[in-house]
C-alpha positions in Angstrom: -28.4 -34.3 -7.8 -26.9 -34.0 -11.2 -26.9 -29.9 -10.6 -25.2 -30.4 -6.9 -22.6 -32.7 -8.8 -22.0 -30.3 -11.7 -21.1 -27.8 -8.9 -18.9 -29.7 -6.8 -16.9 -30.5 -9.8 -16.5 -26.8 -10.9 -15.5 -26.1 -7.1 -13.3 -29.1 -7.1 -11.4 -27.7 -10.7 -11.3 -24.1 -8.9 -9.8 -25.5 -6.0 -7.0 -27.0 -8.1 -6.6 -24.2 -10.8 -5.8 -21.8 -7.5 -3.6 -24.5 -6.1 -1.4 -24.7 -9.2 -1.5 -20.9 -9.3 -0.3 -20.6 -6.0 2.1 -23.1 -6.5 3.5 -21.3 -9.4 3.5 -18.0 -7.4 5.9 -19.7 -4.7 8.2 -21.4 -7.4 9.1 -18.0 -8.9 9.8 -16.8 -6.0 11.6 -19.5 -4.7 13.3 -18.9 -7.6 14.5 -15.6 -7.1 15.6 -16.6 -3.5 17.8 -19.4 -5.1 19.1 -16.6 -7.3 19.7 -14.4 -4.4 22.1 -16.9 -2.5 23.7 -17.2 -5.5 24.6 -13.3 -6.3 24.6 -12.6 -2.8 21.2 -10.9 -2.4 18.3 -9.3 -4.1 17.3 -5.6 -4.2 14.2 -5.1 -2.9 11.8 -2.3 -1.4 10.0 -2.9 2.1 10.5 -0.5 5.0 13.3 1.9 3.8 17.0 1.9 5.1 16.8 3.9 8.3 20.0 5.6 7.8 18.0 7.0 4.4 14.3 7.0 4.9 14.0 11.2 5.9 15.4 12.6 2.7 14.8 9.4 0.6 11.4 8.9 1.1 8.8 9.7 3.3 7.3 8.3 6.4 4.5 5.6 6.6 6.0 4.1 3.4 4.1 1.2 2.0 4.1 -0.7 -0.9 0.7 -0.7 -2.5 -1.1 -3.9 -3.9 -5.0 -3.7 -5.4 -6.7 -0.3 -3.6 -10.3 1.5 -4.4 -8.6 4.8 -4.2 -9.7 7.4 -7.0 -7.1 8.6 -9.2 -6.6 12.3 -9.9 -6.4 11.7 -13.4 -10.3 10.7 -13.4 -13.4 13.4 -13.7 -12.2 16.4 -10.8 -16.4 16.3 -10.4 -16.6 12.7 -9.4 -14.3 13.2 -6.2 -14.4 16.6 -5.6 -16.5 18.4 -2.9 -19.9 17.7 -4.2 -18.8 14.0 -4.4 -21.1 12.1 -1.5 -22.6 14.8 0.0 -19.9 16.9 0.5 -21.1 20.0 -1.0 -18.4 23.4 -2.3 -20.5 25.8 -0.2 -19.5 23.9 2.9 -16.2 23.5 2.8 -14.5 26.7 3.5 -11.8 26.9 0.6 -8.3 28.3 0.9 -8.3 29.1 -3.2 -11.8 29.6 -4.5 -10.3 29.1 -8.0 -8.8 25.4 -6.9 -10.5 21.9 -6.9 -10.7 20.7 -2.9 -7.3 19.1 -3.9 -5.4 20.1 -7.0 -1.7 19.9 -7.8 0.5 22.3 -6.1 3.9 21.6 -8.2 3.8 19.5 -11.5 7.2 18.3 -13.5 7.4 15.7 -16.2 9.4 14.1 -18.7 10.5 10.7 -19.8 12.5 10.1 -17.1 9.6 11.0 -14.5 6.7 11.9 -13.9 6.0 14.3 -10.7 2.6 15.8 -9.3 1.8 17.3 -5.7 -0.7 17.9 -4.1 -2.3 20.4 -1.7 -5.2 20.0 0.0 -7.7 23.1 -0.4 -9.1 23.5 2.4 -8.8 27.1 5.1 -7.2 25.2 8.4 -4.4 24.5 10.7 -4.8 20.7 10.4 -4.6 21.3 6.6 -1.7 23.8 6.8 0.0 21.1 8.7 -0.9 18.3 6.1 0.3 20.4 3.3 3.6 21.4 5.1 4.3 17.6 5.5 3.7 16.7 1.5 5.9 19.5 0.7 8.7 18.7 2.6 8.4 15.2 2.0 8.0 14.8 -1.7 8.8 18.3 -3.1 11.9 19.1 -2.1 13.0 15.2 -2.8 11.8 16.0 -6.3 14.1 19.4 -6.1 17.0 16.7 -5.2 15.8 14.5 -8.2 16.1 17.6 -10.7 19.8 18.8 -9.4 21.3 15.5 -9.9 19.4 15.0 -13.3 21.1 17.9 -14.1 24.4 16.9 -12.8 24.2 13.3 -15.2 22.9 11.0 -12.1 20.0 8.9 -13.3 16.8 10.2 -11.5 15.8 7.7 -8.6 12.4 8.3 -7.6 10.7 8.9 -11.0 7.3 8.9 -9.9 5.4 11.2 -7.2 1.2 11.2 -7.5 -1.3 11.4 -5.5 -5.3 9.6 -5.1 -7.7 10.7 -3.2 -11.8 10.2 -2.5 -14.2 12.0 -0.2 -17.2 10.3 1.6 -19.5 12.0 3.9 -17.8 14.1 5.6 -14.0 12.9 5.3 -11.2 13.4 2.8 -9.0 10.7 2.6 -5.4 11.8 0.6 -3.1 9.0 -0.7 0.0 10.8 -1.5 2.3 8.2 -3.6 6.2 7.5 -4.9 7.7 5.0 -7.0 11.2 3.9 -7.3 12.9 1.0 -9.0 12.3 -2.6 -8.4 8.4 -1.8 -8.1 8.8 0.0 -5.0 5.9 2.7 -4.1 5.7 4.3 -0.9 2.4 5.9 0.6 1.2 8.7 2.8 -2.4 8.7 3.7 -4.0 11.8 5.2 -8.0 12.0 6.4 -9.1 15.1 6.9 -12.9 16.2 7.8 -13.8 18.3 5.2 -16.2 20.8 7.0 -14.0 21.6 9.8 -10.6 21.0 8.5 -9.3 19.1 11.7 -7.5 15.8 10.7 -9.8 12.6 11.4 -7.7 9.8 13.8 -7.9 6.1 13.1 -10.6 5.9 16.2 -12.5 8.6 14.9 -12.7 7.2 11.5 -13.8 3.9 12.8 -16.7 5.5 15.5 -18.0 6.6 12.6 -18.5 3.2 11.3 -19.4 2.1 14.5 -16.5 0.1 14.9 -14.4 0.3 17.7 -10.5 0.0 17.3 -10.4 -3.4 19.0 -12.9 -5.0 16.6 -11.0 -3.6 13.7 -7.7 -4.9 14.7 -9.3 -8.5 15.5 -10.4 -8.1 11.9 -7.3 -7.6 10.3 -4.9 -11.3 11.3 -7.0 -13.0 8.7 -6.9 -10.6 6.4 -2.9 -10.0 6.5 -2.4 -14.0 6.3 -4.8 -13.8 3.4 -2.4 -11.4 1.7 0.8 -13.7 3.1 -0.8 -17.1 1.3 -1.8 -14.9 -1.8 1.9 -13.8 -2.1 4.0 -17.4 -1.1 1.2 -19.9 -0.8 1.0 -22.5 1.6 3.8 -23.4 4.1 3.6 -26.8 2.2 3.6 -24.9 -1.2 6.5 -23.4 -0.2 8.6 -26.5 1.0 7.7 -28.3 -2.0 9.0 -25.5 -4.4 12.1 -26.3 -2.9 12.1 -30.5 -2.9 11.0 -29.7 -6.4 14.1 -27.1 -7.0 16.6 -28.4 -9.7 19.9 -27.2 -7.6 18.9 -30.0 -5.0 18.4 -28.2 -1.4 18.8 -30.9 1.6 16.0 -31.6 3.7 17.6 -30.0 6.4 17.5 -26.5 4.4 14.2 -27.5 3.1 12.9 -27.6 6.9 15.0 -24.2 7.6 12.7 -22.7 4.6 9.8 -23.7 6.4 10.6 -22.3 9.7 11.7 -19.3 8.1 8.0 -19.4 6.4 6.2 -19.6 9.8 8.1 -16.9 11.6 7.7 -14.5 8.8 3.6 -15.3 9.3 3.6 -15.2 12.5 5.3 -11.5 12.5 2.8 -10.5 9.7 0.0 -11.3 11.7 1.7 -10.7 15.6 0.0 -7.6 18.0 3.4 -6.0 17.5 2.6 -5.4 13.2 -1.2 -4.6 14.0 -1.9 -1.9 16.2 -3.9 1.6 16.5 -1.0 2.9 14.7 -1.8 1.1 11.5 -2.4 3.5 8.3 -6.0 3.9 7.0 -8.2 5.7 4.8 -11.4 5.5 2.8 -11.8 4.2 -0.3 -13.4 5.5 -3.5 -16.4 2.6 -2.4 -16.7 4.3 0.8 -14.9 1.2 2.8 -11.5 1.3 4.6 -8.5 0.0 3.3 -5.2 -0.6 5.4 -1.7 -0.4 4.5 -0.7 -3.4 5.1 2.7 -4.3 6.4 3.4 -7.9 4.5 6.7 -9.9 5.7 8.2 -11.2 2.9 10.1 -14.2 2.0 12.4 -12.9 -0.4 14.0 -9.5 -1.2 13.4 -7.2 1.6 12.5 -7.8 5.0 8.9 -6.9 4.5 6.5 -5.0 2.0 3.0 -2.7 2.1 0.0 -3.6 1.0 -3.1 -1.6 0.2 -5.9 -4.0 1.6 -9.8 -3.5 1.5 -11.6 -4.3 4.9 -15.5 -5.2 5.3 -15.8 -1.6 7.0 
């Protein structure tokens, strides 16, 4: 009895440390939305402008939170083709002198720091795939360069890349960072035998997992993310009763109204579909990029999340 009580008071002071965290979490925030009515608005990075998104960054932009992807600055051995039975002699290279992916075009300074990748393997799929980073993050970086050298400050000062092979499928995170914490992601899966690009359903049969029992998977798992980012609608509401500029209960109620249809569109049909970006992870599970609805700044940010798959 004495152990069972023990433990329900260490779950009871869990309960409340995360409560106060989350609480903290949405006061900052709220904080910074105060700040935004004041100055007009925030910056922020979400999905990018649509008048801008071809040359300023490239498609299936996400902003990244926790992932299991392997960097490229770790051991080439540990996630190269002998990694997970993936073995060199049976992948039919494009270079025999490069790693399975190595960087094609490296630049660095103190003002950024740019690496891209090509992936090394003999096919169209893979001619495709490299075709698609170069145009996407190279010549960006080429734009970078000519205004450094005209006096603009660089914008996009980071370009890397991740990437992990399990069984029989590469998985290619291809990564740029911006001000304001922005990073926006491309993931490629490719099957690393044949060279032919792996779907979202193919990469799921082979979990045994059908697309449906993903997707049903991933609601949860996106409001998960939402209540780790703003807390509870009531978390929310209170950061504002609590605010020291005094908000009417009128707005207060507006804030959470706003707070429920910003849920409801992170976890609506219309956000989650077949469409949505995956890849595996360096632990051999999937990961999503998330897209996260956000209460302040933009109109909604990406999220790396792991699944159970």
């Amino acid at each position: 009895m004495a152990q069972n009580k023990d433990h329900q008071n260490h779950q009871n002071t869990q309960d409340t440390q995360n409560h106060q965290s989350r609480q903290k979490k949405a006061g900052l925030i709220i904080a910074l939305v105060i700040l935004a009515l004041m100055i007009g608005g925030l910056a922020g990075c979400g999905a990018p402008d649509k008048a801008a998104s071809d040359s300023d960054a490239p498609d299936d932009s996400v902003v990244s939170d926790d992932s299991n992807i392997a960097s490229n600055e770790d051991d080439a051995a540990g996630n190269d083709a002998d990694s997970n039975n993936a073995t060199a002699d049976t992948i039919k290279k494009s270079d025999s002198s490069q790693e399975v992916v190595y960087s094609s075009f490296t630049k660095k300074s103190d003002a950024y720091s740019y690496d891209v990748p090509a992936i090394n393997i003999d096919s169209a799929d893979v001619q495709a795939i490299n075709a698609a980073i170069q145009a996407g993050y190279r010549d960006k970086i080429n734009g970078e360069l000519a205004n450094e050298q005209q006096g603009l400050s660089v914008v996009m000062h980071t370009a890397g890349y991740e990437y992990s092979i399990n069984d029989n499928v590469l998985s290619l995170v291809v990564h740029s960072e911006y001000p304001n914490d922005c990073v926006y992601y491309q993931a490629f899966n490719v099957d690393v035998y044949t060279g032919a690009s792996v779907s979202n359903s193919e990469l799921l049969a082979s979990r045994n997992v059908s697309t449906a029992d993903f997707l049903s998977t991933l609601p949860r798992l996106y409001e998960a993310q939402f209540v780790k980012l703003y807390g509870t609608k009531e978390e929310w509401m209170d950061g504002f009763r609590n605010a020291p500029s005094g908000w009417t209960e009128e707005g207060i109620e507006e804030q959470g109204n706003f707070y429920t249809r910003q849920l409801e569109a992170t976890t609506s049909p219309a956000n989650i579909d077949s469409d949505t970006p995956i890849f595996v992870n360096s632990e051999n599970r999937i990961s999503v990029v998330a897209n996260i609805q956000a209460l302040a700044g933009a109109g909604s940010y990406y999220y790396i999340l792991d699944t159970a798959f």
